[in-house]
KEDO-757604 format. One record per atom (N, C-alpha, C): residue in three letters; x negated, y negated, z negated; atom name; residue number from 1. Coordinates in nm, 3 decimals, padded with zeros to 5 digits. Each point is the difference from the previous one (the first is absolute). Example, Ala and Ser with C-alpha at 12.3 -4.5 7.8 and 13.67 -1.06 7.14 Angstrom:
BEGIN
code / X / Y / Z / site / pos
ALA / -01.319 / 00.569 / -00.780 / N / 1
ALA / 00.089 / -00.119 / 00.000 / CA / 1
ALA / -00.090 / -00.120 / 00.000 / C / 1
SER / 00.035 / -00.105 / 00.072 / N / 2
SER / -00.082 / -00.119 / -00.006 / CA / 2
SER / 00.077 / -00.109 / -00.073 / C / 2
END
This chain:
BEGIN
code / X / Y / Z / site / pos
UNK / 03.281 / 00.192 / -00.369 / N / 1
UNK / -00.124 / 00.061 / 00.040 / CA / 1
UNK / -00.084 / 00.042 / -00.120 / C / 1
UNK / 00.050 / -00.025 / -00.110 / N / 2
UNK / -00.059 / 00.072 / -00.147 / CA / 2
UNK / -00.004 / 00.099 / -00.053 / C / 2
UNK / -00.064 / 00.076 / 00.023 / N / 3
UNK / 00.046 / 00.152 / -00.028 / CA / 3
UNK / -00.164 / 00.089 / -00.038 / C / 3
UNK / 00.007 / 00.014 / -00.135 / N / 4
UNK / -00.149 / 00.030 / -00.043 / CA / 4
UNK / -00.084 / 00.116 / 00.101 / C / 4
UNK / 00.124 / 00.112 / 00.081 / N / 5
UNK / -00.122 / 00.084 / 00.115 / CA / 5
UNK / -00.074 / -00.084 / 00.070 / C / 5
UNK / 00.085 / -00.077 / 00.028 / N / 6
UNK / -00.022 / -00.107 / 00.193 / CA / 6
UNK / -00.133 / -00.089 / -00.041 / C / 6
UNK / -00.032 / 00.002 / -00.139 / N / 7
UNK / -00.159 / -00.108 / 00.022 / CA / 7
UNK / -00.072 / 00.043 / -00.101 / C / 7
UNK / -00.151 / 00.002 / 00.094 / N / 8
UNK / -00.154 / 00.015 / -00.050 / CA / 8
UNK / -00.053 / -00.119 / -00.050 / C / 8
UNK / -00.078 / 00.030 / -00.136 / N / 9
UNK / -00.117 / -00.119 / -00.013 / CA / 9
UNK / -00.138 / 00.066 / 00.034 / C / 9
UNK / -00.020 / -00.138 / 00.052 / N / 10
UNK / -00.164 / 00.049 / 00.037 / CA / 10
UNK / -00.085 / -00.143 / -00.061 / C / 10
UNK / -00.123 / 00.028 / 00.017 / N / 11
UNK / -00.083 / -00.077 / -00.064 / CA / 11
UNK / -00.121 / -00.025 / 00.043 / C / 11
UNK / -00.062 / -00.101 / 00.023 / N / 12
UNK / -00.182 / 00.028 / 00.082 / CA / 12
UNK / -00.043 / 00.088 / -00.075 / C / 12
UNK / 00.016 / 00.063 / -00.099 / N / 13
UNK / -00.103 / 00.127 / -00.062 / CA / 13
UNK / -00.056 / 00.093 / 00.156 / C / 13
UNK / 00.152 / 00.059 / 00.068 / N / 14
UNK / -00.039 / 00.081 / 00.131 / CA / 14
UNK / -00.130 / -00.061 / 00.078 / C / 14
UNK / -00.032 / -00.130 / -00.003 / N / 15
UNK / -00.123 / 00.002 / 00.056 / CA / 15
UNK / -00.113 / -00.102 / -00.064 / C / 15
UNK / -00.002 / 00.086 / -00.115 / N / 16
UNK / -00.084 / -00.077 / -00.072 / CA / 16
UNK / 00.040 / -00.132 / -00.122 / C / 16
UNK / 00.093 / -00.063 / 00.020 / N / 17
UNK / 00.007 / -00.136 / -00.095 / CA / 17
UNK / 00.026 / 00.063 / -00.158 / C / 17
UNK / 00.012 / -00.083 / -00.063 / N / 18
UNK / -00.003 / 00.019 / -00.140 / CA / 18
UNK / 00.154 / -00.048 / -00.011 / C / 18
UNK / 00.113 / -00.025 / 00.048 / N / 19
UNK / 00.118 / -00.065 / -00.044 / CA / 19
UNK / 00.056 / 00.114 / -00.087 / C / 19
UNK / 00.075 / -00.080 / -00.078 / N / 20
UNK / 00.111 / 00.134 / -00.106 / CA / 20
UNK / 00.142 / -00.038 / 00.028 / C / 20
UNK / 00.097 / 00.070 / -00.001 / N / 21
UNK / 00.171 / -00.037 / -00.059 / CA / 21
UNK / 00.058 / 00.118 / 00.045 / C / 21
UNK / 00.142 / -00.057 / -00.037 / N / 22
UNK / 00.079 / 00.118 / 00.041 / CA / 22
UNK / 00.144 / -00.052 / 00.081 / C / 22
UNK / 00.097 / 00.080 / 00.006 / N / 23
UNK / 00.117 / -00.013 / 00.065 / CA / 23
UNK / 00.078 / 00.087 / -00.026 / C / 23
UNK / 00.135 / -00.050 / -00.075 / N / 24
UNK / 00.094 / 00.147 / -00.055 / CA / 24
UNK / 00.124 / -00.106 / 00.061 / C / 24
UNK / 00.106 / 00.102 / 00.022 / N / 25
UNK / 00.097 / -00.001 / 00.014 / CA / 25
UNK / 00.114 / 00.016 / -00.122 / C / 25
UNK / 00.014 / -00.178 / -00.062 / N / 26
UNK / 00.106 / 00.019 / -00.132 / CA / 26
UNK / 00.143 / -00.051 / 00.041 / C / 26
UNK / 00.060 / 00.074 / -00.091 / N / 27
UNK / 00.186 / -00.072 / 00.029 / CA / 27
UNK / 00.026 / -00.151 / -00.047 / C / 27
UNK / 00.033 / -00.074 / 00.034 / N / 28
UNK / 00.069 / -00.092 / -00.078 / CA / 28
UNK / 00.195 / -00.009 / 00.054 / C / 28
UNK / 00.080 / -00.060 / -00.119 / N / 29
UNK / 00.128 / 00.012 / 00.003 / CA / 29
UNK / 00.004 / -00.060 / 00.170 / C / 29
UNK / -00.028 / -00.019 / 00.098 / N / 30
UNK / 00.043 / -00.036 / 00.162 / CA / 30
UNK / -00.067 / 00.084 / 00.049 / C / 30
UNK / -00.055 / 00.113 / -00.045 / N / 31
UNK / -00.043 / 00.075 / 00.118 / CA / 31
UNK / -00.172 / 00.062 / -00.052 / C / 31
UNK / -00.098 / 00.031 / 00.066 / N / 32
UNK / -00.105 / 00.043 / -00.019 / CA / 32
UNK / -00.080 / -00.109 / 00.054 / C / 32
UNK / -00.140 / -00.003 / -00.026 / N / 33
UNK / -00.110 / -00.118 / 00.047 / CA / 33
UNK / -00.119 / 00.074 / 00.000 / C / 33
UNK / -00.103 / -00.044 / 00.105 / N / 34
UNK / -00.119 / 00.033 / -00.043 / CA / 34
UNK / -00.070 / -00.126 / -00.035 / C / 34
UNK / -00.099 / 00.095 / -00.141 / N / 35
UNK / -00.084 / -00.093 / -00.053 / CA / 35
UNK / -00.120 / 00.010 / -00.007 / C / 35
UNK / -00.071 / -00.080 / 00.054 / N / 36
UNK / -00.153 / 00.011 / 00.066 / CA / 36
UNK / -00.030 / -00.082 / -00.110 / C / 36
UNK / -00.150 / 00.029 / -00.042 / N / 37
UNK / -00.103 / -00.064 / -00.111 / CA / 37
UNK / -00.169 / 00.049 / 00.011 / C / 37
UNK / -00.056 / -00.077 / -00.038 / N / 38
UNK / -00.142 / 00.002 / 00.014 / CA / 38
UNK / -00.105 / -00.084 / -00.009 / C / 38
UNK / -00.145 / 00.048 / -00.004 / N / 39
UNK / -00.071 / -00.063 / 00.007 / CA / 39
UNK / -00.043 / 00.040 / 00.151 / C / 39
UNK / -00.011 / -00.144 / 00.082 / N / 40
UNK / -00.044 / -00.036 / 00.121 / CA / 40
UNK / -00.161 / -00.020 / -00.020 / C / 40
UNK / -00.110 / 00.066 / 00.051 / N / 41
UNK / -00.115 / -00.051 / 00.040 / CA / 41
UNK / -00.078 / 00.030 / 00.122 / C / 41
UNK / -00.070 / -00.092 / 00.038 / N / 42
UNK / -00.077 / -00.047 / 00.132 / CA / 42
UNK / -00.131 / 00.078 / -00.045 / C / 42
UNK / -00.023 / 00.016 / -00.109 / N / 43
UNK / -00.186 / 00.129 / 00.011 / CA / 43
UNK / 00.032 / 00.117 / 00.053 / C / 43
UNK / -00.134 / -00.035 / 00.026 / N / 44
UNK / -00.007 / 00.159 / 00.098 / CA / 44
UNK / 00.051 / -00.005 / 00.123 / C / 44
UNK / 00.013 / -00.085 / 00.089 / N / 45
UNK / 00.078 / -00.053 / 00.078 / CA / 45
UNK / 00.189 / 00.060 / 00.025 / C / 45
UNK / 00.062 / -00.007 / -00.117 / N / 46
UNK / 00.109 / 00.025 / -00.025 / CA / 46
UNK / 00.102 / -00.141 / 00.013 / C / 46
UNK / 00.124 / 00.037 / -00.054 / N / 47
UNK / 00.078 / -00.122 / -00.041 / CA / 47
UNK / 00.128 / 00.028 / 00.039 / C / 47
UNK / 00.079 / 00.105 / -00.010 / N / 48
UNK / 00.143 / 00.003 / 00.041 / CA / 48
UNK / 00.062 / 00.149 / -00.144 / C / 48
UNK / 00.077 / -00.043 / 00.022 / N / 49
UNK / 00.141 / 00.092 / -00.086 / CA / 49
UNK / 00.107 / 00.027 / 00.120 / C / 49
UNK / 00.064 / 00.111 / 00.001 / N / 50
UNK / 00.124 / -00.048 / 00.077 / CA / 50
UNK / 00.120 / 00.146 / -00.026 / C / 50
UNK / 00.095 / -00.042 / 00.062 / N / 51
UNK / 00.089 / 00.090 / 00.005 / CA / 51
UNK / 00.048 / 00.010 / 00.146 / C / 51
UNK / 00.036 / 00.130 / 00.051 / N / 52
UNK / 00.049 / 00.007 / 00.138 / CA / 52
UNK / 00.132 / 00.098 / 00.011 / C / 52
UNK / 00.061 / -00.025 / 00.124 / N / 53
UNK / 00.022 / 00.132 / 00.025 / CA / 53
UNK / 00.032 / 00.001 / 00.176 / C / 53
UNK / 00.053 / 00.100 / 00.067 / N / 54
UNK / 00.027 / 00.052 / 00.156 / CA / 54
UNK / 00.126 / -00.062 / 00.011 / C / 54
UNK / 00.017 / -00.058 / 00.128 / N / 55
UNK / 00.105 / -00.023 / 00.046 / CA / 55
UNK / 00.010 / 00.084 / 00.121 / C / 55
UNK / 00.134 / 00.018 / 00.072 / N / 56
UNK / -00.028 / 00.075 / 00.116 / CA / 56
UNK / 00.012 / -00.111 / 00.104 / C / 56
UNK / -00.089 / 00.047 / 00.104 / N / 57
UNK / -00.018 / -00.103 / 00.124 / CA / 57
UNK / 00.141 / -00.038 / 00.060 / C / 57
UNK / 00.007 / -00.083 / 00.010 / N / 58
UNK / 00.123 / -00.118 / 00.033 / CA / 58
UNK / 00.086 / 00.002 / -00.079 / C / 58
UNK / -00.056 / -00.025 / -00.157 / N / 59
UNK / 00.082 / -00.059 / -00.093 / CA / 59
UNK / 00.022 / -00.121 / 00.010 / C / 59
UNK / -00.100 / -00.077 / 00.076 / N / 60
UNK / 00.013 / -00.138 / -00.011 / CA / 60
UNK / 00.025 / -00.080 / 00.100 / C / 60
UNK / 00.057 / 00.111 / 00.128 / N / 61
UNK / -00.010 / -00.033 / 00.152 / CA / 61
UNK / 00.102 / -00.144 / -00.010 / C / 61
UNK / 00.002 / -00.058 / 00.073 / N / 62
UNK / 00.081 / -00.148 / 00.018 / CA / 62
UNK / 00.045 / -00.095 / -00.124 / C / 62
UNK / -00.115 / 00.064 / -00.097 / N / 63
UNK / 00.048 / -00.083 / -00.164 / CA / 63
UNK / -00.114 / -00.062 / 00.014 / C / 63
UNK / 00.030 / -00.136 / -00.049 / N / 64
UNK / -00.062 / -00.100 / 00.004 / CA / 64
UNK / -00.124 / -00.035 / -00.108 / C / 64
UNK / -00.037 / 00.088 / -00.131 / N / 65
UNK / -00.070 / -00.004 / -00.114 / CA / 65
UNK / 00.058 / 00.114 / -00.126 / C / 65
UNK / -00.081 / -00.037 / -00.115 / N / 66
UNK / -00.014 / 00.079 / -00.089 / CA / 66
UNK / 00.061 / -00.110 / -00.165 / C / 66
UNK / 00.084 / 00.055 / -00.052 / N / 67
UNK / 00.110 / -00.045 / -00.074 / CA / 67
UNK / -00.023 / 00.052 / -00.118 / C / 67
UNK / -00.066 / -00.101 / -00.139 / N / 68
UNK / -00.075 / 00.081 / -00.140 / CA / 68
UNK / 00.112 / -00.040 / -00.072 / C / 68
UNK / 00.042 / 00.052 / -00.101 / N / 69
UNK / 00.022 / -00.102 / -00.169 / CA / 69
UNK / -00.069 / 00.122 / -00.087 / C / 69
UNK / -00.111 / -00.145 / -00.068 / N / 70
UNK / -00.115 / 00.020 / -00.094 / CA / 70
UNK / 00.016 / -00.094 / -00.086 / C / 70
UNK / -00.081 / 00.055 / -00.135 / N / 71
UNK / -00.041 / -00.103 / -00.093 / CA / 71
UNK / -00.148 / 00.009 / -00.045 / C / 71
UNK / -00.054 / -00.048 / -00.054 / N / 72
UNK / -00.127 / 00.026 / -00.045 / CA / 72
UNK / -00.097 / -00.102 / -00.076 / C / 72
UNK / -00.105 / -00.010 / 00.020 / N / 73
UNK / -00.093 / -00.063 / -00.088 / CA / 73
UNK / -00.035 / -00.161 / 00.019 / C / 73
UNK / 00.041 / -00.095 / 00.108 / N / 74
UNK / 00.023 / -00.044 / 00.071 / CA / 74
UNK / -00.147 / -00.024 / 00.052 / C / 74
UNK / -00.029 / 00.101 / 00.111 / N / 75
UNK / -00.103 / -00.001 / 00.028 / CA / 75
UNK / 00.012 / 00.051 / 00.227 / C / 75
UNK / -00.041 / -00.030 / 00.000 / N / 76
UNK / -00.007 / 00.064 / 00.189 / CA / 76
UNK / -00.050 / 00.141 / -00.009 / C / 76
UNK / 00.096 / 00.062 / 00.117 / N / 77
UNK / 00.013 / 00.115 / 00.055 / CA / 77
UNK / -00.010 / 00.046 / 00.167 / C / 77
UNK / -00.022 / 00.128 / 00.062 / N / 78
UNK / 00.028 / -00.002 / 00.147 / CA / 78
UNK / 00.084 / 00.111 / 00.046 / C / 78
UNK / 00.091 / -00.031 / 00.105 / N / 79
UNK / 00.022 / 00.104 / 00.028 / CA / 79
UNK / -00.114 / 00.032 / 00.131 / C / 79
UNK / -00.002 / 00.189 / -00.019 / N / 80
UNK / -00.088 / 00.033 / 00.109 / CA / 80
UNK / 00.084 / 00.133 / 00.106 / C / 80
UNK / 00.006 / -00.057 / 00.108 / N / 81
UNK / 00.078 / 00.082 / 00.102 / CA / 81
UNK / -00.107 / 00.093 / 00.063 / C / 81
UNK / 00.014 / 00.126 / 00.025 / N / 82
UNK / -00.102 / 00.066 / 00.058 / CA / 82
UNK / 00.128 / 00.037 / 00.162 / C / 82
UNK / -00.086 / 00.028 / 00.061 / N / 83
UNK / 00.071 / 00.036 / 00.161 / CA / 83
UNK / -00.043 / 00.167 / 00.045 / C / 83
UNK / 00.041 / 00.037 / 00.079 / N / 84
UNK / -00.050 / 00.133 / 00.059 / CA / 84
UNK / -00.084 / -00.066 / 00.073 / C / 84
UNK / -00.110 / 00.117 / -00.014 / N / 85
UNK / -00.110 / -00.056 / 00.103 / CA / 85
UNK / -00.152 / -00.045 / -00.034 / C / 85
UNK / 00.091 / -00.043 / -00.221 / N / 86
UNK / -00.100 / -00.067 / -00.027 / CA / 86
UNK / -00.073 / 00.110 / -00.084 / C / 86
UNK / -00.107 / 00.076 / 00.023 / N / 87
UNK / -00.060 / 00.126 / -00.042 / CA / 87
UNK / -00.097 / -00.070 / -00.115 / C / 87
UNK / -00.019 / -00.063 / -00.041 / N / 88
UNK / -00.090 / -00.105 / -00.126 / CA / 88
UNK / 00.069 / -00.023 / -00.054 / C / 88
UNK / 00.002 / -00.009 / -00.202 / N / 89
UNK / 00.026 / -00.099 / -00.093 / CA / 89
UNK / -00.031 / -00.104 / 00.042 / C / 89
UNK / -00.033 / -00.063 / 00.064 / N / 90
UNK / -00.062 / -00.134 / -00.055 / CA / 90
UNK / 00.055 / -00.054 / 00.148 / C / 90
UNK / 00.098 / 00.059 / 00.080 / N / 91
UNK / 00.067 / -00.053 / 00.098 / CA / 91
UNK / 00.160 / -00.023 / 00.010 / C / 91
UNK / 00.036 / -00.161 / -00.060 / N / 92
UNK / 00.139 / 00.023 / -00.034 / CA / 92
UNK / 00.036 / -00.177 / 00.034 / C / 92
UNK / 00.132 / -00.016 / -00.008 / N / 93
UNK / 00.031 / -00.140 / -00.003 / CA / 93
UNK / 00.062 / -00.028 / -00.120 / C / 93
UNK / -00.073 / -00.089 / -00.045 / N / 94
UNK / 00.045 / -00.082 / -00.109 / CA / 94
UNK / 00.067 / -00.143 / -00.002 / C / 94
UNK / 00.081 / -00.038 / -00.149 / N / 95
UNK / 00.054 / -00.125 / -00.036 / CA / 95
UNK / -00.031 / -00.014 / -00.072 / C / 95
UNK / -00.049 / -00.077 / -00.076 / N / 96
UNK / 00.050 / -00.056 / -00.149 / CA / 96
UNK / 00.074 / -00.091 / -00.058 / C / 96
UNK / 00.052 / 00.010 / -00.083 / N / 97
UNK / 00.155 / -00.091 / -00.080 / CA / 97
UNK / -00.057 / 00.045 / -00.145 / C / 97
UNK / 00.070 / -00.094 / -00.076 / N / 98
UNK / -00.043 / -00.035 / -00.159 / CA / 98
UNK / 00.127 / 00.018 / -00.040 / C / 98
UNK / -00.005 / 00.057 / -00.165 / N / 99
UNK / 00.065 / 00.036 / -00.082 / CA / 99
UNK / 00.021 / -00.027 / -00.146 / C / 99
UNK / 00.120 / -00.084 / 00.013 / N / 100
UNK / 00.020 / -00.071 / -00.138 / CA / 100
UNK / 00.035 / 00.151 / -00.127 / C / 100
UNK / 00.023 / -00.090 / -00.121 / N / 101
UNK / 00.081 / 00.076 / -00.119 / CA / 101
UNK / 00.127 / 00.037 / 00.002 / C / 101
UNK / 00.063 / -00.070 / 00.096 / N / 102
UNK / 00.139 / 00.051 / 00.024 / CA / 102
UNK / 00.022 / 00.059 / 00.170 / C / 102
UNK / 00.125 / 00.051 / -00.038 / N / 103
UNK / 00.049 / 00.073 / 00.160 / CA / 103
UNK / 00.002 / -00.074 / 00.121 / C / 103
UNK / -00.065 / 00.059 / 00.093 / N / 104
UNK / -00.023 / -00.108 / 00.063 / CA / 104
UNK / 00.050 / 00.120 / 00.164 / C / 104
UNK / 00.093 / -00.110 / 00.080 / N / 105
UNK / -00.013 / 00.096 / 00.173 / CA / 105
UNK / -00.077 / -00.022 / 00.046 / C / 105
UNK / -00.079 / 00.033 / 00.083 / N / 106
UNK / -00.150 / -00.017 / 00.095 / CA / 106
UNK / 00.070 / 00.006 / 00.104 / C / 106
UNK / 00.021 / -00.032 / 00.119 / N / 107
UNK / -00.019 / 00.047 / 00.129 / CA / 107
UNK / -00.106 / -00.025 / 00.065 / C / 107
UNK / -00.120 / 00.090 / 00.068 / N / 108
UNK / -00.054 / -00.065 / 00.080 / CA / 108
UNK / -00.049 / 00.074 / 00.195 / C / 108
UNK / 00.041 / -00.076 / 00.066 / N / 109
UNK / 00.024 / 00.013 / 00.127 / CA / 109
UNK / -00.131 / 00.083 / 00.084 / C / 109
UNK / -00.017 / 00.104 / 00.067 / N / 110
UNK / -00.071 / 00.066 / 00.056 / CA / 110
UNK / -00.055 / -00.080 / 00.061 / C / 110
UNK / 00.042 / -00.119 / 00.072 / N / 111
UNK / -00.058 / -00.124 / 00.106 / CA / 111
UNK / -00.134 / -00.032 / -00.071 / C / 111
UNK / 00.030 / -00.003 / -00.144 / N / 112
UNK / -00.120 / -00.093 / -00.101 / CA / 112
UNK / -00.141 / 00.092 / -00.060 / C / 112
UNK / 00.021 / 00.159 / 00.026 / N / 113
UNK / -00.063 / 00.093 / -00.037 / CA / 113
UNK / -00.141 / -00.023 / 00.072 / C / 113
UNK / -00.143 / 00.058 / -00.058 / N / 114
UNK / -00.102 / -00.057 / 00.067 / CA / 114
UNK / -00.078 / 00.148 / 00.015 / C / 114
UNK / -00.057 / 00.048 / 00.097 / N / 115
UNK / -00.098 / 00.124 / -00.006 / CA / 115
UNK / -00.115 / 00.006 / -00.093 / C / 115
UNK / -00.044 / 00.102 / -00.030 / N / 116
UNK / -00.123 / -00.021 / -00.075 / CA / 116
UNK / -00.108 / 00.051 / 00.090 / C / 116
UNK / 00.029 / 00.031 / 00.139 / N / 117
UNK / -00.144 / 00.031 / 00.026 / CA / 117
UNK / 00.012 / -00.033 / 00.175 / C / 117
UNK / -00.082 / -00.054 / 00.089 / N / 118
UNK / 00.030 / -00.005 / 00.132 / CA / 118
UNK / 00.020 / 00.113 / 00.056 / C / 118
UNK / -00.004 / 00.127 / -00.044 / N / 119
UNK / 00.020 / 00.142 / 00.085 / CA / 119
UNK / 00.166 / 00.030 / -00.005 / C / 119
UNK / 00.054 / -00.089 / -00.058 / N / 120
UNK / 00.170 / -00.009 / -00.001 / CA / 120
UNK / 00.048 / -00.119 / 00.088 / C / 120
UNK / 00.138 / 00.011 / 00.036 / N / 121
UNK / 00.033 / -00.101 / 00.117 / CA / 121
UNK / 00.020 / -00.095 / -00.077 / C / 121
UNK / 00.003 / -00.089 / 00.061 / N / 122
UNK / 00.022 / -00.146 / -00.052 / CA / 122
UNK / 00.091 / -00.024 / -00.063 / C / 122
UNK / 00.105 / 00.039 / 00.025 / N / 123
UNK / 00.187 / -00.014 / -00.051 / CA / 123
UNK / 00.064 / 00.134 / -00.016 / C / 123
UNK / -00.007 / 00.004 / -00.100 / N / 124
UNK / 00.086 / 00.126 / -00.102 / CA / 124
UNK / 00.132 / 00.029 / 00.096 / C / 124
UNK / -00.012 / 00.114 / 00.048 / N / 125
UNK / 00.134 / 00.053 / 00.108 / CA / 125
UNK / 00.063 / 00.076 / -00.166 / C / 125
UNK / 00.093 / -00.039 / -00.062 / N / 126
UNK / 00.094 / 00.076 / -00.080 / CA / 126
UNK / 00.044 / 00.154 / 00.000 / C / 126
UNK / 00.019 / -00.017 / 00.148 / N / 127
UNK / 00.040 / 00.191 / -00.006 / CA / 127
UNK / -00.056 / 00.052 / -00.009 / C / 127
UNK / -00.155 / -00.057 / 00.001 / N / 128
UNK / -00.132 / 00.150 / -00.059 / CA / 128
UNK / -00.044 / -00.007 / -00.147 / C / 128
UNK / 00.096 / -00.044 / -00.101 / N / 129
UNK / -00.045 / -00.008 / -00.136 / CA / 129
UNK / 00.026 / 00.104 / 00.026 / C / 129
UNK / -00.087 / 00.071 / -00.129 / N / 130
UNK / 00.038 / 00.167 / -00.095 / CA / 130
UNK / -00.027 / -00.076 / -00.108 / C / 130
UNK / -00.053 / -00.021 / -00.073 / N / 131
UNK / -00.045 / -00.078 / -00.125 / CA / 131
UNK / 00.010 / -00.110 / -00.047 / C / 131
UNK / 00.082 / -00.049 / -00.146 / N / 132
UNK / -00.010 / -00.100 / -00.055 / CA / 132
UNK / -00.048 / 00.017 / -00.122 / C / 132
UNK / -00.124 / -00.088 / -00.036 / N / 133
UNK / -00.060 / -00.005 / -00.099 / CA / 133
UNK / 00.064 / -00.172 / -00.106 / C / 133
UNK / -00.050 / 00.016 / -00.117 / N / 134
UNK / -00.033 / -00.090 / -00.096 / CA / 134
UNK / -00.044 / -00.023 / -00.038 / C / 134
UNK / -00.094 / -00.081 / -00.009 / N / 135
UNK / -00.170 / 00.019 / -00.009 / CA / 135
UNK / -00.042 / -00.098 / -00.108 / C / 135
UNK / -00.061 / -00.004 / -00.108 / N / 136
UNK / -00.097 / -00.098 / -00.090 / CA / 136
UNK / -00.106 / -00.026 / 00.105 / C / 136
UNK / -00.078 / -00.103 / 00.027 / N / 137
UNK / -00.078 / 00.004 / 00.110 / CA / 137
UNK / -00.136 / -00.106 / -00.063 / C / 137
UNK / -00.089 / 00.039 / 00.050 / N / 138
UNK / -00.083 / -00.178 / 00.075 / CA / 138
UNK / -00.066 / -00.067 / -00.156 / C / 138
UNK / 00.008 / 00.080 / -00.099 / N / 139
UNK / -00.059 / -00.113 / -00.101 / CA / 139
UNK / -00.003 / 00.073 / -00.143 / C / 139
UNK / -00.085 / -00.044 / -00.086 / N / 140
UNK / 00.000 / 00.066 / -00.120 / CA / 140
UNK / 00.115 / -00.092 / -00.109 / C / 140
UNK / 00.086 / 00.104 / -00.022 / N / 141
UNK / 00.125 / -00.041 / -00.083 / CA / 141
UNK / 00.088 / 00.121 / -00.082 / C / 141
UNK / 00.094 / -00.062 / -00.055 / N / 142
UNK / 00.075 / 00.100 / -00.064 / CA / 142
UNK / 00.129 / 00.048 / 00.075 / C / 142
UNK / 00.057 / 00.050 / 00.054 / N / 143
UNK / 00.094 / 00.036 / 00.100 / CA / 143
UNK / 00.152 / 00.028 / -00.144 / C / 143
UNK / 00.090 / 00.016 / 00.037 / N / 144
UNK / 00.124 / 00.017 / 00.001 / CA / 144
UNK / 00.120 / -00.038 / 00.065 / C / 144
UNK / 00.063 / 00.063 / 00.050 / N / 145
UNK / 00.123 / -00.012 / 00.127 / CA / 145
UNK / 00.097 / 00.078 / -00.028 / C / 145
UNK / 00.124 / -00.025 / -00.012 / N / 146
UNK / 00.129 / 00.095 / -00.003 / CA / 146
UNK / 00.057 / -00.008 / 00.110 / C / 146
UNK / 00.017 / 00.081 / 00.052 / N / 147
UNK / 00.083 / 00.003 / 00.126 / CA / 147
UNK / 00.109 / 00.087 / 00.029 / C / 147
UNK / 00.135 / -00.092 / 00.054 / N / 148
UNK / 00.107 / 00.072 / -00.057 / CA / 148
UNK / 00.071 / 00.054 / 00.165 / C / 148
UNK / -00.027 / -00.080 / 00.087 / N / 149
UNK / 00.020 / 00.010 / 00.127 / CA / 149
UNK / -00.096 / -00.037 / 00.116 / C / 149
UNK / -00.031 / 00.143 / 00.065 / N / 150
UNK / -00.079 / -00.074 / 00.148 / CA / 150
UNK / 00.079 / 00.066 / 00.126 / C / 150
UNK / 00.004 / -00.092 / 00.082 / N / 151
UNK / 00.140 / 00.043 / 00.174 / CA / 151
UNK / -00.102 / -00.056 / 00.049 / C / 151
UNK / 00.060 / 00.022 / 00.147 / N / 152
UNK / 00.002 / -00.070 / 00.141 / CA / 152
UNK / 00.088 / -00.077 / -00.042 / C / 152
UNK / 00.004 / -00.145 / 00.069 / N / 153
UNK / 00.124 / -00.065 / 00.081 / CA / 153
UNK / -00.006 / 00.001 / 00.129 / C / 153
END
């Protein structure tokens, strides 16, 4: 799923925050990774970094979660699922899982995913992802994440 067209960074700048970083798409000898970095801040009522990209609806139909290998700063991360339907940034389901210095598999199960806003259903129906994000989130810090693989399972 690595492939430098297929993902956007975005940043609270779009509505206001002060956060900085970036996200490029480098090779290493197994393949390509993206590498997210930044400064994360909460002024201005900001606080996220992220990287995304589209999935098509029922990529994830009867798969059970979302399947990382990352390395990074060893610091916490989220993933953020957006659904059709959901016409707001700021309407998505999230996880978060932490990230050591070395390679690490993530799996984590759609069951465990949480909404961010009550105008979304309670329980993440899978076949309406379009969007998976990677998000620096929630706190003033230094972000870095390599990410070499993100699936469905």
């Amino acid at each position: 799923m690595i492939d430098q067209s297929d993902w956007t960074y975005l940043a609270d700048t779009v509505m206001g925050g002060v956060s900085t970083g970036s996200a490029r798409v480098e090779n290493l000898d197994n393949g390509k990774i993206i590498h997210l970095k930044g400064s994360v801040s909460t002024a201005n009522n900001g606080g996220f970094i992220q990287v995304r990209t589209n999935v098509g609806k029922d990529a994830a139909k009867d798969l059970d979660g979302v399947r990382l290998l990352v390395k990074g700063n060893e610091d916490t991360y989220y993933i953020h699922l957006r659904v059709a339907g959901s016409f707001v940034p700021w309407h998505y389901y999230r996880q978060e899982f932490y990230v050591p210095k070395q390679w690490i598999e993530i799996k984590l199960p759609f069951s465990k995913f949480e909404r961010s806003s009550r105008m979304l259903r309670w329980a993440l129906d899978p076949s309406q992802i379009i969007t998976v994000g990677v998000v620096a989130y929630g706190k003033n810090y230094e972000a870095e994440i390599l990410i070499s693989e993100v699936e469905f399972y």
